[in-house]
C-alpha positions as a LaTeX table, in Angstrom:
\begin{tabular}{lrrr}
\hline
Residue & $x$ (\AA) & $y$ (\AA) & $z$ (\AA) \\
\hline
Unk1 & 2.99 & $-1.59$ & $-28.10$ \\
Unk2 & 1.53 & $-3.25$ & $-25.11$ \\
Unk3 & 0.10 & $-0.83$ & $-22.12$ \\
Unk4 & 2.71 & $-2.37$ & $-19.00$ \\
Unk5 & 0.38 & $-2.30$ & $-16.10$ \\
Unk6 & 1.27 & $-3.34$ & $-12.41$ \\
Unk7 & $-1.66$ & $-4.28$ & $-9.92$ \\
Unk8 & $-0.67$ & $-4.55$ & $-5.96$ \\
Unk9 & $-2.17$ & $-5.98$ & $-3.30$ \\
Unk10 & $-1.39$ & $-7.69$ & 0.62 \\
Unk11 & $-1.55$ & $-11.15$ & $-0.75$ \\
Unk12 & $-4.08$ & $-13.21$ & $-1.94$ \\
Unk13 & $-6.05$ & $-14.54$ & 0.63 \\
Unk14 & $-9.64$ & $-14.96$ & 1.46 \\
Unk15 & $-11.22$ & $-11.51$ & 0.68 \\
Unk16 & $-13.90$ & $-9.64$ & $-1.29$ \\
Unk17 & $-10.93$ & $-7.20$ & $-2.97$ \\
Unk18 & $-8.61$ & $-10.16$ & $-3.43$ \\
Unk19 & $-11.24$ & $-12.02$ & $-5.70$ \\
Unk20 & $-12.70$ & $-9.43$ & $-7.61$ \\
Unk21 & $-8.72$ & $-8.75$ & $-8.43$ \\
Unk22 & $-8.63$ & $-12.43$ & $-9.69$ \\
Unk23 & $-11.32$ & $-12.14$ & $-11.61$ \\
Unk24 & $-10.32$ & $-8.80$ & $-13.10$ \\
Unk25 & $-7.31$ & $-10.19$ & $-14.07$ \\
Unk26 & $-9.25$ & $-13.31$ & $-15.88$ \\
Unk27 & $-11.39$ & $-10.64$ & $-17.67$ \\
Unk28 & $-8.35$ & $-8.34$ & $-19.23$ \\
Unk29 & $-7.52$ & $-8.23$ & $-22.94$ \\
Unk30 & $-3.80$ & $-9.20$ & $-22.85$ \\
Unk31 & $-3.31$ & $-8.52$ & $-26.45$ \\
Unk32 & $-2.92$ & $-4.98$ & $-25.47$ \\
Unk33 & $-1.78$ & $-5.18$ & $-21.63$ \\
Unk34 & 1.42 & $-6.13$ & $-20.00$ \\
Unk35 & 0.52 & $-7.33$ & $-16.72$ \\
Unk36 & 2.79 & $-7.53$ & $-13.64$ \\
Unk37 & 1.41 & $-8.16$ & $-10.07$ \\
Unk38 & 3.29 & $-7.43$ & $-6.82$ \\
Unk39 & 2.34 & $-8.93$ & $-3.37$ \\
Unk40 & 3.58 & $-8.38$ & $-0.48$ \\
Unk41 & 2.98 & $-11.52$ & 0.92 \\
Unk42 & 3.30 & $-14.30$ & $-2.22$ \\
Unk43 & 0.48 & $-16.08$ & $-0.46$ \\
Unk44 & $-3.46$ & $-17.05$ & $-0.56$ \\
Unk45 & $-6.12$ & $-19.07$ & $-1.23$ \\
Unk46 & $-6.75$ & $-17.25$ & $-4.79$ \\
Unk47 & $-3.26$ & $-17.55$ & $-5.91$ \\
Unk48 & $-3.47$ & $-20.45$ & $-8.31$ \\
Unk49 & $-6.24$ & $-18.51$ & $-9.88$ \\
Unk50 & $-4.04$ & $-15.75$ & $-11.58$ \\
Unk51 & $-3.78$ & $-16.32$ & $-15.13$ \\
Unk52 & $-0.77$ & $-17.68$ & $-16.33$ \\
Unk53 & $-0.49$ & $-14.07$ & $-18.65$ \\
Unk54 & 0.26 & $-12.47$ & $-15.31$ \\
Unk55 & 3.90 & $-11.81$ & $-14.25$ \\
Unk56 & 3.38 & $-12.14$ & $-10.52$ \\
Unk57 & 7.03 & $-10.12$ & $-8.81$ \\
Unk58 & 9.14 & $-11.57$ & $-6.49$ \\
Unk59 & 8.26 & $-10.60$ & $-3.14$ \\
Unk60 & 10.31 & $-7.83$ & $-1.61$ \\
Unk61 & 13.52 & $-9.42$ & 0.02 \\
Unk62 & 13.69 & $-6.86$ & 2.67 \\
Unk63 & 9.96 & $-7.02$ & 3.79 \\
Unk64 & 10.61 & $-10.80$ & 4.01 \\
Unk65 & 13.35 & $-10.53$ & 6.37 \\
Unk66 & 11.32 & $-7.75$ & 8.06 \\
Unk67 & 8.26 & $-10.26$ & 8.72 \\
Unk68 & 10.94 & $-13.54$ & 10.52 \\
Unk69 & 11.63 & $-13.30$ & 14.19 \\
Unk70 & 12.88 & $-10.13$ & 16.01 \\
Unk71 & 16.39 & $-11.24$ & 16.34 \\
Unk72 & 16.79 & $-13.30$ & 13.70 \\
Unk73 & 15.57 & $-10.16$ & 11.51 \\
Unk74 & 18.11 & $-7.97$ & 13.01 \\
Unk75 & 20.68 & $-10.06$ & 12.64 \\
Unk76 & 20.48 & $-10.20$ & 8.86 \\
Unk77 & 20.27 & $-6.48$ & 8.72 \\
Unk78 & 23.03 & $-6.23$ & 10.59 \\
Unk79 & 25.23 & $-8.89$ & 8.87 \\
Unk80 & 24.35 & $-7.55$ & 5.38 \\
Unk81 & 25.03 & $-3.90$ & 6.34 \\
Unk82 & 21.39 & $-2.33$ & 6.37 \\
Unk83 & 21.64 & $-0.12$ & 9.40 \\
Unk84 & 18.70 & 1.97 & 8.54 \\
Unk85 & 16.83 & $-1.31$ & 8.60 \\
Unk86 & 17.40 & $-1.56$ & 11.66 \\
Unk87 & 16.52 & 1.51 & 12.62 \\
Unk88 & 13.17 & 1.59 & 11.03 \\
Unk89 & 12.49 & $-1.85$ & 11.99 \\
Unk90 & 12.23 & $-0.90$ & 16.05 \\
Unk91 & 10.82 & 2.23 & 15.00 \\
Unk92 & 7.72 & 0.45 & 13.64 \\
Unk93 & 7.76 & $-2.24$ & 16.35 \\
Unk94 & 7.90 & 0.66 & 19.26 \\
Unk95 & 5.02 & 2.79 & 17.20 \\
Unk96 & 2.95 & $-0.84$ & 16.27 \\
Unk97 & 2.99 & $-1.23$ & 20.09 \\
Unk98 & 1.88 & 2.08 & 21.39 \\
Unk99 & $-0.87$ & 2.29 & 18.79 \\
Unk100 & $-3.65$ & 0.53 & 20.05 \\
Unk101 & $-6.12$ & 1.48 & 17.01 \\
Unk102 & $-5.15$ & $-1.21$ & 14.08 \\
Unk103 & $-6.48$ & 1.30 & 11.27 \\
Unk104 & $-4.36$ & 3.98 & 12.28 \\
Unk105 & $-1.80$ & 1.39 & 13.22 \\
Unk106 & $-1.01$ & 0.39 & 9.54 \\
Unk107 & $-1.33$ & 4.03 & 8.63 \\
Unk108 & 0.55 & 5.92 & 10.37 \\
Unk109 & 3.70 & 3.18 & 10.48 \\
Unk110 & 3.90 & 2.99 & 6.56 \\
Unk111 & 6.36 & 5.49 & 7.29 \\
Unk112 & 8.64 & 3.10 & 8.35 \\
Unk113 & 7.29 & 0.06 & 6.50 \\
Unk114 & 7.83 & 1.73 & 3.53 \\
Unk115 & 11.84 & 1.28 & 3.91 \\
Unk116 & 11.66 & $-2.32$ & 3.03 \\
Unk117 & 9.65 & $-1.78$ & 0.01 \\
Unk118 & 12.37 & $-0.41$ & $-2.52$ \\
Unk119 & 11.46 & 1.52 & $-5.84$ \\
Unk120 & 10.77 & $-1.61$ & $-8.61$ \\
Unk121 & 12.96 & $-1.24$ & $-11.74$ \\
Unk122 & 10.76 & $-1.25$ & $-14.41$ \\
Unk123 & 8.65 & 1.80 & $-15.19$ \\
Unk124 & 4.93 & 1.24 & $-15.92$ \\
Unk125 & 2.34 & 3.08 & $-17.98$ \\
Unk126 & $-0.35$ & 2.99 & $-14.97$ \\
Unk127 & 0.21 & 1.18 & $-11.22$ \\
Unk128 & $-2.79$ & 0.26 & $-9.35$ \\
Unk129 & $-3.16$ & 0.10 & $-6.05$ \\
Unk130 & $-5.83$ & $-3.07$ & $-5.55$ \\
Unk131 & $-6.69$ & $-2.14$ & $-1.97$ \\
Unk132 & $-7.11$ & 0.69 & 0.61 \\
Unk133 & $-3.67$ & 1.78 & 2.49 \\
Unk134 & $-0.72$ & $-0.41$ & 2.08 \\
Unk135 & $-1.26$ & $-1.58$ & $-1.87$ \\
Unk136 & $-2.28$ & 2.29 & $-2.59$ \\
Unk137 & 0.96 & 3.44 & $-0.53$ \\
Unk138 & 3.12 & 1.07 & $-2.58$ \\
Unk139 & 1.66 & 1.28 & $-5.93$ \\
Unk140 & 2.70 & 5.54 & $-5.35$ \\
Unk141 & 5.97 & 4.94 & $-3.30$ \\
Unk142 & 7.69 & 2.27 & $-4.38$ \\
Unk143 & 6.48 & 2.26 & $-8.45$ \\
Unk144 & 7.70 & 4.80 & $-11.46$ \\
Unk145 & 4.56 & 5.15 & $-13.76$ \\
Unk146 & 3.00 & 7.81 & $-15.85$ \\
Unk147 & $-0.52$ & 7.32 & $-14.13$ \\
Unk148 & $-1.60$ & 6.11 & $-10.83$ \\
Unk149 & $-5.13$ & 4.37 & $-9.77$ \\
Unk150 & $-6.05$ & 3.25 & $-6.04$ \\
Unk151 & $-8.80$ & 1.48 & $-4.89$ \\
Unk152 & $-11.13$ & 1.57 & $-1.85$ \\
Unk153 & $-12.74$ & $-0.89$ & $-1.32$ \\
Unk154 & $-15.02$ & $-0.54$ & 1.41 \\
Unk155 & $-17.45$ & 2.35 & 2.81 \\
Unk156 & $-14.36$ & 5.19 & 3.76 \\
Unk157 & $-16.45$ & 6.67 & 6.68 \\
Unk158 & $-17.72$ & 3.28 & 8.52 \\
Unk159 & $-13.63$ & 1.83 & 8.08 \\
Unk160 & $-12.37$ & 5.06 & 10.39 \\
Unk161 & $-9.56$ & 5.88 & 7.82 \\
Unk162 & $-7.51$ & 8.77 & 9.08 \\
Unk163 & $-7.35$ & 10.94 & 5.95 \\
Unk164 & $-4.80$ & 13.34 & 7.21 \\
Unk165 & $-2.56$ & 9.47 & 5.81 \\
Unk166 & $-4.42$ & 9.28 & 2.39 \\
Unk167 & $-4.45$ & 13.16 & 2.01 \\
Unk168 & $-0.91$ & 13.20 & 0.44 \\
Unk169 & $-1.46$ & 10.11 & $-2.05$ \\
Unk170 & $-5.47$ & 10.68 & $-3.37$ \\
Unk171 & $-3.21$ & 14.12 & $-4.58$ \\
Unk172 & $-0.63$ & 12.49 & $-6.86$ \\
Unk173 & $-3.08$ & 9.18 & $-8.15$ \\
Unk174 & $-5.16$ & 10.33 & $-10.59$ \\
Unk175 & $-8.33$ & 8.37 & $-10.03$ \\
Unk176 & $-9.65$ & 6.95 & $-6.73$ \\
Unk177 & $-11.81$ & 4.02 & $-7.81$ \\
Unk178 & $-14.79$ & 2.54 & $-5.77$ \\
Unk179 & $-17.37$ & $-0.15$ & $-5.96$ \\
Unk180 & $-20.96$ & 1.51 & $-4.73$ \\
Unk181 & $-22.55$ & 4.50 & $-5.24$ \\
Unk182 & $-22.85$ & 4.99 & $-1.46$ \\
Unk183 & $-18.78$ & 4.32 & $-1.40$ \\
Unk184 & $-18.29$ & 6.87 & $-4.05$ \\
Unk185 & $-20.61$ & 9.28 & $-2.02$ \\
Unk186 & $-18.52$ & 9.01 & 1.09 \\
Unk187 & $-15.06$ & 9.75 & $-0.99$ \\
Unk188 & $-16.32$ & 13.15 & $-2.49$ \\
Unk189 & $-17.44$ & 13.91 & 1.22 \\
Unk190 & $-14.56$ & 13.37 & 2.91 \\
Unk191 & $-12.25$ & 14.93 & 0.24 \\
Unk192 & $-14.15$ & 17.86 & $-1.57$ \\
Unk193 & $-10.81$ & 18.95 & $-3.03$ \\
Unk194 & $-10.82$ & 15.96 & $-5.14$ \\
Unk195 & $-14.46$ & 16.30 & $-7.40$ \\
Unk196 & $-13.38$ & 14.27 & $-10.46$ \\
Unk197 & $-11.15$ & 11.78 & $-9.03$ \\
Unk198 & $-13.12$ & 9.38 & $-7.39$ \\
Unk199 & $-14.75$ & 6.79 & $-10.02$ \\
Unk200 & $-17.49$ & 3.75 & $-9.67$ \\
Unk201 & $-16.31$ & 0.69 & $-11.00$ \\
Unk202 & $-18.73$ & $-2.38$ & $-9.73$ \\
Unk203 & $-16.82$ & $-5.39$ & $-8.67$ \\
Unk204 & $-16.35$ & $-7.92$ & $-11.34$ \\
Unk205 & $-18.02$ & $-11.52$ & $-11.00$ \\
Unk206 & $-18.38$ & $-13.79$ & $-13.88$ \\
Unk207 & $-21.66$ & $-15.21$ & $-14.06$ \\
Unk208 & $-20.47$ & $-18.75$ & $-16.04$ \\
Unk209 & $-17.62$ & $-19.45$ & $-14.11$ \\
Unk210 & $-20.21$ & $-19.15$ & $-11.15$ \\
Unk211 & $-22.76$ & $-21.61$ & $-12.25$ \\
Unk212 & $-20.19$ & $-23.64$ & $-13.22$ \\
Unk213 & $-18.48$ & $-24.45$ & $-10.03$ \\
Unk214 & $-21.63$ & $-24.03$ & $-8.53$ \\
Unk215 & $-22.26$ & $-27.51$ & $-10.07$ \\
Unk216 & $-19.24$ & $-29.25$ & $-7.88$ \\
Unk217 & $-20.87$ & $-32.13$ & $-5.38$ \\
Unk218 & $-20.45$ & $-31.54$ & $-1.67$ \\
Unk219 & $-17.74$ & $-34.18$ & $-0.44$ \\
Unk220 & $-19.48$ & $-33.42$ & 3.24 \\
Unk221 & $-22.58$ & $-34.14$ & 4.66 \\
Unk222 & $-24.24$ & $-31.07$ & 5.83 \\
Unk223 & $-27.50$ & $-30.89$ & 7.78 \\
Unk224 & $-30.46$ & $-29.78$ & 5.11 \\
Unk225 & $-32.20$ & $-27.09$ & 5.19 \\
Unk226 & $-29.62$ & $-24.82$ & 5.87 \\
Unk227 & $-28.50$ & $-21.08$ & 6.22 \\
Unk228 & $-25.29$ & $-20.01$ & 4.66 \\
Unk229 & $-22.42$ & $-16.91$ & 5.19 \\
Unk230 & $-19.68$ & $-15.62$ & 3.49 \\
Unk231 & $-16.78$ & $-13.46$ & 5.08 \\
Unk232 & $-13.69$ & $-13.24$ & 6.85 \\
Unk233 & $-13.94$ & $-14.00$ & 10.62 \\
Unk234 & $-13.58$ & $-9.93$ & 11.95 \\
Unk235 & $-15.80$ & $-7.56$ & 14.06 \\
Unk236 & $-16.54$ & $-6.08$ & 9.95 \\
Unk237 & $-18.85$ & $-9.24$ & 9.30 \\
Unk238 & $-20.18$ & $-9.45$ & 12.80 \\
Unk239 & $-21.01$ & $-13.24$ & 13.05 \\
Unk240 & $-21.01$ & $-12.87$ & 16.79 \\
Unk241 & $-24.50$ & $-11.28$ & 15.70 \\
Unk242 & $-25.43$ & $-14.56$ & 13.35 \\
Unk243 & $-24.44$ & $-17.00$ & 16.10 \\
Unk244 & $-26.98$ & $-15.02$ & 18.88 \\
Unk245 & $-29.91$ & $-15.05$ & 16.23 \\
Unk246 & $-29.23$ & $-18.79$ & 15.49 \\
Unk247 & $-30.00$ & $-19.01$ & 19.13 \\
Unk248 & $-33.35$ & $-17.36$ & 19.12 \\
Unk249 & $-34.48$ & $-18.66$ & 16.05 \\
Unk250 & $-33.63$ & $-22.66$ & 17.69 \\
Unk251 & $-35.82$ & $-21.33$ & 21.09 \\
Unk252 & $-38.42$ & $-20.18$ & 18.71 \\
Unk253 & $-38.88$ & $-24.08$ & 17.51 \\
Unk254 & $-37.34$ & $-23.57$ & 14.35 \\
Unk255 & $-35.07$ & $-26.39$ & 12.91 \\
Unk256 & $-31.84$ & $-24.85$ & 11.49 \\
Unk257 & $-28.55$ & $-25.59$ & 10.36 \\
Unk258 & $-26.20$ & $-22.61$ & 10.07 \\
Unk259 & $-22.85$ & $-23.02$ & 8.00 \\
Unk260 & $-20.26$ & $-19.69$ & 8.04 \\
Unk261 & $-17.20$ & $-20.23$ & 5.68 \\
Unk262 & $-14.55$ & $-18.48$ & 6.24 \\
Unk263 & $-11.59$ & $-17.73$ & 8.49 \\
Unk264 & $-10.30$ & $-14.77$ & 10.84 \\
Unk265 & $-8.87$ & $-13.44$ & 13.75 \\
Unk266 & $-11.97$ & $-13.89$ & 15.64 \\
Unk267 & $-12.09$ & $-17.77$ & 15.10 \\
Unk268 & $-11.77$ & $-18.49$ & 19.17 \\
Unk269 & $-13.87$ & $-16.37$ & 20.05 \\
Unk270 & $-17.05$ & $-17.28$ & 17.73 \\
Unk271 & $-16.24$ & $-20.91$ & 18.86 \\
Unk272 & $-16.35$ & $-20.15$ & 22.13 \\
Unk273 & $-19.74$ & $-18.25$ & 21.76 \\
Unk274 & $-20.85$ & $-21.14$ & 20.10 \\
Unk275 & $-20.40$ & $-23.49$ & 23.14 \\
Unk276 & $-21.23$ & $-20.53$ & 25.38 \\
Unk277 & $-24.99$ & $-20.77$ & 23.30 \\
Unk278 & $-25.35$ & $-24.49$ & 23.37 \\
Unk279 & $-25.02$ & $-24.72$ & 19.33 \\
Unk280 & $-22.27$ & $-27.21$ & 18.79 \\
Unk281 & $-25.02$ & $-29.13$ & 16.60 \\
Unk282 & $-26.61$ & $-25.87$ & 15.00 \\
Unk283 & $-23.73$ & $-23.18$ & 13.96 \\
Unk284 & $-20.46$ & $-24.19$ & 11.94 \\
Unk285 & $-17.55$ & $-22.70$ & 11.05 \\
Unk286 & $-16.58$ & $-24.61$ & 8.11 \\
Unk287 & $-13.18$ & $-22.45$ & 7.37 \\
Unk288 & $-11.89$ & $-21.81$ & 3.96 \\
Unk289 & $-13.36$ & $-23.70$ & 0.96 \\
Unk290 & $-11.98$ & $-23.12$ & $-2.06$ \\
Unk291 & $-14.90$ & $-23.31$ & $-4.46$ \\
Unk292 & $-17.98$ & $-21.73$ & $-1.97$ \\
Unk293 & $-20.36$ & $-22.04$ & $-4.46$ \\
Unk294 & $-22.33$ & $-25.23$ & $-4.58$ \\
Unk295 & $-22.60$ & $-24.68$ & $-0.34$ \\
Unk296 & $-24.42$ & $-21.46$ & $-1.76$ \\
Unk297 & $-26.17$ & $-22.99$ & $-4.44$ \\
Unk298 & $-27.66$ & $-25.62$ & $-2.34$ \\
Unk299 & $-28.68$ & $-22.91$ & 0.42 \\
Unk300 & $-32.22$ & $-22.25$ & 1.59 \\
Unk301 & $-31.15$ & $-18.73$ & 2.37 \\
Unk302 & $-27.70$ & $-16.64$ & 1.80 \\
Unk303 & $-27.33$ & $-14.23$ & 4.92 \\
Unk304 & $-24.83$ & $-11.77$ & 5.49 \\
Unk305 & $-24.79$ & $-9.39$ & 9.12 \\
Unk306 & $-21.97$ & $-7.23$ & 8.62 \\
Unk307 & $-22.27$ & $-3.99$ & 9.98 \\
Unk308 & $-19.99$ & $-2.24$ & 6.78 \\
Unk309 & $-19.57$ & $-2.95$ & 3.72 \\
Unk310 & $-18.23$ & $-2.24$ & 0.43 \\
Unk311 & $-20.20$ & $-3.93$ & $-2.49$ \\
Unk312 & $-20.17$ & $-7.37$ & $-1.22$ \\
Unk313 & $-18.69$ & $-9.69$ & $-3.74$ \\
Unk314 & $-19.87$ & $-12.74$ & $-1.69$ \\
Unk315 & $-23.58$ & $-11.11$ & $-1.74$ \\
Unk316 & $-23.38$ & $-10.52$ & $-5.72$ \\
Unk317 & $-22.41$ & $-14.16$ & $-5.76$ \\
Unk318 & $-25.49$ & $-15.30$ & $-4.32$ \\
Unk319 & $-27.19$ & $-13.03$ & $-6.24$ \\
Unk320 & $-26.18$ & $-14.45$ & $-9.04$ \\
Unk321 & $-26.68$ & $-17.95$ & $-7.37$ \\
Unk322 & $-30.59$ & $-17.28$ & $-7.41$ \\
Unk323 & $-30.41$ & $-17.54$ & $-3.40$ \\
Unk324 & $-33.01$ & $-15.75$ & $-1.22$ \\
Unk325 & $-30.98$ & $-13.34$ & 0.81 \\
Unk326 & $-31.50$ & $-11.50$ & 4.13 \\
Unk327 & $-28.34$ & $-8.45$ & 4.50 \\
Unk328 & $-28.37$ & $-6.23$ & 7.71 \\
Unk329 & $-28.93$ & $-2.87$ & 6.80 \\
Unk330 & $-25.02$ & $-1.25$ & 6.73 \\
Unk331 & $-24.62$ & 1.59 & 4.81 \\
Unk332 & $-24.15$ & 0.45 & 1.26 \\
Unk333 & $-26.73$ & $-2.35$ & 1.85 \\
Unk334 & $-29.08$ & $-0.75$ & $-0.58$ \\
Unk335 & $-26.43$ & $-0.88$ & $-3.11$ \\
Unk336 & $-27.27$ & $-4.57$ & $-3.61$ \\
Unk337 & $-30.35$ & $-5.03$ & $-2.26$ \\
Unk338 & $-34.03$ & $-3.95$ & $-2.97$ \\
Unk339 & $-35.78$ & $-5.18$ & 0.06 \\
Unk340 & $-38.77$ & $-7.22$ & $-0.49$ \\
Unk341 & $-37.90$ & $-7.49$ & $-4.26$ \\
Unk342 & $-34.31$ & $-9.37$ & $-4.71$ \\
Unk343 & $-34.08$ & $-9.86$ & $-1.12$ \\
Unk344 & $-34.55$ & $-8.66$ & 2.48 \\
Unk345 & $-32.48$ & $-5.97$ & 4.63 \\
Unk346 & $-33.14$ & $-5.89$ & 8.04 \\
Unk347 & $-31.66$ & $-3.86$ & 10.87 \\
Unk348 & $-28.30$ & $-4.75$ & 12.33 \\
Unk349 & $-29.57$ & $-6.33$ & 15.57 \\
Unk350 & $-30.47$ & $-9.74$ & 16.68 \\
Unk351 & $-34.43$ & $-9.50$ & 16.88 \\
Unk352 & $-34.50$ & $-7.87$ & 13.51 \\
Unk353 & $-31.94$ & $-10.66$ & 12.08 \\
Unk354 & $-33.97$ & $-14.09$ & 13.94 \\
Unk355 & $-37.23$ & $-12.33$ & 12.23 \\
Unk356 & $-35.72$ & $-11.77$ & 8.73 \\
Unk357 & $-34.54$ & $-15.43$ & 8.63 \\
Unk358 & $-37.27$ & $-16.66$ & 10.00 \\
Unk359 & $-39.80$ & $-15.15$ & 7.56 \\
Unk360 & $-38.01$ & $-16.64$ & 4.65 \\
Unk361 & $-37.73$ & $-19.66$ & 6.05 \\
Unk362 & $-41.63$ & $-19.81$ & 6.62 \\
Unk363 & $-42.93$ & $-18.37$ & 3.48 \\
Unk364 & $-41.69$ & $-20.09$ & 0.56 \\
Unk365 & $-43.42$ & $-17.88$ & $-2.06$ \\
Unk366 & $-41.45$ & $-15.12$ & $-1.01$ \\
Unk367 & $-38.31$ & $-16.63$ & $-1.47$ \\
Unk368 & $-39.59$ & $-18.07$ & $-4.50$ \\
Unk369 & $-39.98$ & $-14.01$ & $-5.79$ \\
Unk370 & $-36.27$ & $-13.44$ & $-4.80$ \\
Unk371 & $-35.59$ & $-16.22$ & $-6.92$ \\
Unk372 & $-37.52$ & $-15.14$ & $-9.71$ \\
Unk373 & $-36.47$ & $-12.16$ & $-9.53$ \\
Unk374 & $-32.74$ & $-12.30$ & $-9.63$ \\
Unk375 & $-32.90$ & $-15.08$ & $-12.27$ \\
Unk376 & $-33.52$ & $-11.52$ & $-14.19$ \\
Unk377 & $-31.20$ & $-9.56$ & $-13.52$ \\
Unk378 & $-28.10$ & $-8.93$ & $-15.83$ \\
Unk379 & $-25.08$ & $-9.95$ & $-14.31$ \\
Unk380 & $-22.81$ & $-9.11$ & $-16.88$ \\
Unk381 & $-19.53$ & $-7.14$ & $-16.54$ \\
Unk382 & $-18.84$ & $-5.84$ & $-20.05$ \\
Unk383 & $-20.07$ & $-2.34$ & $-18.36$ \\
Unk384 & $-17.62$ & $-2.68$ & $-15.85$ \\
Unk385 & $-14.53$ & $-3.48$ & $-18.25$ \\
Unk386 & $-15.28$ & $-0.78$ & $-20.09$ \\
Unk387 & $-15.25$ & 1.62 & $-17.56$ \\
Unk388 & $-12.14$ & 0.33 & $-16.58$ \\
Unk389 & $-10.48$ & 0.48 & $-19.95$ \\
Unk390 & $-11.11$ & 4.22 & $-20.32$ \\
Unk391 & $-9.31$ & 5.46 & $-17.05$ \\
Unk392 & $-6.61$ & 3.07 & $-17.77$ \\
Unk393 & $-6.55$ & 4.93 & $-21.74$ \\
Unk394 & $-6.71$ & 8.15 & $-20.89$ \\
Unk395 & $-4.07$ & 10.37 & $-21.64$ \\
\hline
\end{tabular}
């Protein structure tokens, strides 16, 4: 009999955890797994990429109503009879407002979110919680199962995650999975209680389907040579920081072209420091693409200035890509990156950032060793399956 296994996560939009849950998915053996997936949101870029073995759950009808306009939310409460909707609705509307901190915002109110989230139906073997607080609070509250995984999927310490929230559900999942060793390391510190629970599982990229798309023409022009970023538009990736080195490496004399794709809450504001810096004809946000890899594969350099990190599926991309790469030097940097042999890691300022980029651009055997280099490296995720297999086996 077929293993049923549920996987949740926010939605699936532009993200590291959202497409290394994709590709997990493509990866599975479903001649021994029954696969459901629950959203919260039915929505995202990487939607259309979930194989067709997947049983992706209607969205919660409650939450929906929860997420329309104030009154019009209210109303249907109201007309349908769900008082305590009501109820918890202001609740978390009152709390959202007073808590300024957005971490501790979606923490501590999952008290109340939680109400529109009712217990599925069907029991699974093992629910999986694809990303840190929400999907881990609904793949515990609102799923029966005999075993219980979570995921974190960035460095624990460096997000500001109030464990005092996490405490209660780390205690009934029975593994904690991560994806460094540096991410692993900052689990077992912050919850000692827990020595066995918290696992390394490396994100999963597959290195043909890579290359592959990797081979797609450009339908734009872009300027050649040119620098290239991955990442959602947030204070995380720190582009503000990419934008200000683009500007001293242009008063330096340097010709470059910088291209960021992506998209974020901080979209205004990085267009505005754009125009504030005079780099309307230098710096681009190019939003979404769906297929990011032949704008990597065509790169001179891959660069990434985020001040925190997980494991960077973007960066393992480019690894596998071939691309010289300069990373700032966040906590799990070394994770991915040995400097001066698959790539550079500077420090997480501008100076350090202009002269990292502008080294690479100058000295062409260098990033000719990168390239070498990675070409390598084994990419392959067997390793990884495995390890996920077992925790998902054990009794």
């Amino acid at each position: 009999m077929k293993k049923k296994l549920l996987f949740v996560i926010p939605n699936l939009g532009v993200g590291g955890a959202e497409k290394s849950l994709v590709n997990l998915l493509n990866e599975l053996d479903y001649d021994k797994y029954e696969v459901d997936l629950f959203l919260m949101s039915k929505t995202g870029i990487f939607l259309e990429q979930v194989p067709k073995e997947v049983n992706v759950l209607p969205e919660s009808l409650y939450f929906k109503k929860f997420s329309i306009r104030f009154y019009k939310s209210l109303w249907w409460f109201l007309t349908h009879f769900k008082f305590s909707l009501v109820f918890y609705k202001i609740l978390f509307i009152l709390s959202n407002r007073l808590t300024k901190n957005v971490v501790l915002s979606e923490q501590k109110n999952w008290r109340y979110l939680k109400h529109f989230f009712p217990v599925l139906s069907k029991e699974y073997d093992v629910s999986i919680g694809y990303l840190e607080k929400n999907a881990n609070y609904i793949a515990v509250d609102s799923v029966k199962a005999k075993k219980y995984i979570g995921y974190i999927h960035n460095d624990y310490t460096a997000m500001g995650i109030y464990k005092k929230y996490d405490l209660p559900y780390f205690k009934k999942m029975n593994y904690v999975i991560s994806v460094s060793e540096n991410c692993v390391f900052c689990l077992e510190k912050e919850f000692p209680e827990f020595p066995e629970k918290f696992k390394l599982i490396y994100n999963i990229s597959s290195s043909k389907v890579i290359e592959k798309l990797s081979e797609t023409k450009i339908e734009e022009d872009l300027k050649l040579p040119y620098i290239v970023s991955i990442g959602r538009l947030t204070k995380q990736k720190s582009f503000d920081l990419a934008i200000k080195a683009c500007k001293i490496l242009i008063n330096r004399g340097l010709t470059i072209n910088w291209y960021v794709i992506g998209t974020g809450e901080l979209k205004e504001e990085l267009e505005e420091q754009i125009k504030e810096h005079e780099l309307e004809q230098y710096f681009f946000l190019l939003g979404i693409r769906k297929n990011p890899y032949p704008y990597v594969k065509n790169a001179m350099i891959y660069c990434q200035t985020s001040v925190f990190e997980g494991k960077s599926i973007a960066i393992d991309e480019a690894k596998i890509l071939n691309k010289p790469i300069v990373i700032t030097n966040f906590p799990t940097a070394k994770d991915q990156i040995q400097h001066l042999e698959n790539g550079y890691i500077c420090e997480i300022n501008l100076e350090a950032i202009a002269d990292a980029v502008e080294l690479l651009i100058k000295d062409e055997k260098l990033r000719e060793k990168f390239t070498e280099n990675l070409s390598k490296e084994d990419f392959g995720i067997e390793k990884e399956l495995e390890k996920f297999y077992k925790l998902i086996e054990e009794n």
